[in-house]
C-alpha positions as CSV (number, residue, x, y, z in Angstrom):
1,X,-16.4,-20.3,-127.9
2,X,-19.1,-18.6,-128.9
3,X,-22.6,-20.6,-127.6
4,X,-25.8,-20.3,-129.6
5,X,-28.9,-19.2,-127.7
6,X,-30.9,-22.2,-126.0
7,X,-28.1,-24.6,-125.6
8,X,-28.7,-25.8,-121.8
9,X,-26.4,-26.6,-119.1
10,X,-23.8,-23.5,-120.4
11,X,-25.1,-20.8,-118.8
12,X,-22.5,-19.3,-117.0
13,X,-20.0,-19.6,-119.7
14,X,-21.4,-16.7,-121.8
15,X,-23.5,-15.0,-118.8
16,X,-19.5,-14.3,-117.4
17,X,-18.1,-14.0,-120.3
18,X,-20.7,-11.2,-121.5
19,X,-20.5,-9.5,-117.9
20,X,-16.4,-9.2,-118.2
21,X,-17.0,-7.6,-121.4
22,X,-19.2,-5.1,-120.6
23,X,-17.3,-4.3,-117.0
24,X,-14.2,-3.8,-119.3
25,X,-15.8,-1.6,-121.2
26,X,-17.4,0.4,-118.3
27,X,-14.2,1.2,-116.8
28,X,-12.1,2.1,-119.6
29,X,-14.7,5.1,-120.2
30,X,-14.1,5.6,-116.0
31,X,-10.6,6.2,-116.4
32,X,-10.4,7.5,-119.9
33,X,-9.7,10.8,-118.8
34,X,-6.7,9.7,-117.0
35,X,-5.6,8.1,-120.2
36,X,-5.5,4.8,-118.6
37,X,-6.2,1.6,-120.9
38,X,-8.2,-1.4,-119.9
39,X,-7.6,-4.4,-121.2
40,X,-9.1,-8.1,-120.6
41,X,-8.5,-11.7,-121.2
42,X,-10.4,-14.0,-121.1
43,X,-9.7,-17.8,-120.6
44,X,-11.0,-20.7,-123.8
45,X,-11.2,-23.6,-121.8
46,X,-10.7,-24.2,-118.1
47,X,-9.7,-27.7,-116.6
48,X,-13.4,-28.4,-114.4
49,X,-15.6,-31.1,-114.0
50,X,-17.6,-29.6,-117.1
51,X,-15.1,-29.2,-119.2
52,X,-14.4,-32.6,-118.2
53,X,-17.8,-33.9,-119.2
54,X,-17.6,-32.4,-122.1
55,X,-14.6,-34.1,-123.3
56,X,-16.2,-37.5,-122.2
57,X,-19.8,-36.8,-124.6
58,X,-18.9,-36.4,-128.2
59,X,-22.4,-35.8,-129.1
60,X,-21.9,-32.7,-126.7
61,X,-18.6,-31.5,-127.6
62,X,-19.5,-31.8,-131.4
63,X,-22.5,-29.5,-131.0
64,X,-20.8,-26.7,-128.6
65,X,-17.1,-27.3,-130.0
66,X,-17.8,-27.5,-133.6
67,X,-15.6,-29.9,-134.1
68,X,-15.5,-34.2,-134.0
């Protein structure tokens, strides 16, 4: 999900999301001269009360989902 700037109440969505990415990348240059890969994945949608609230506020979910 990708989460325009300025949309409240989702900060920690893309602030984790953003520090996973870059701590991926940090440590595959660590051990790139053992020739070791790093790799990440990273979850869509978690079941939690947010997620939850979401669901339950379709003016919500249509602006951060996209979708109806």
């Amino acid at each position: 999900m990708k989460v325009p700037l300025g949309v409240p109440y989702v900060t920690g969505y893309p602030a984790f999301k953003s520090a996973m990415h870059e701590m991926v990348q940090i440590l595959a240059t660590e051990v790139l001269a053992e020739r070791i890969r790093v790799k990440s994945v990273t979850s869509i949608w978690t079941d939690t009360p947010m997620q939850k609230a979401i669901e339950c506020d379709d003016e919500r979910k249509k602006f951060l989902v996209g979708r109806p």
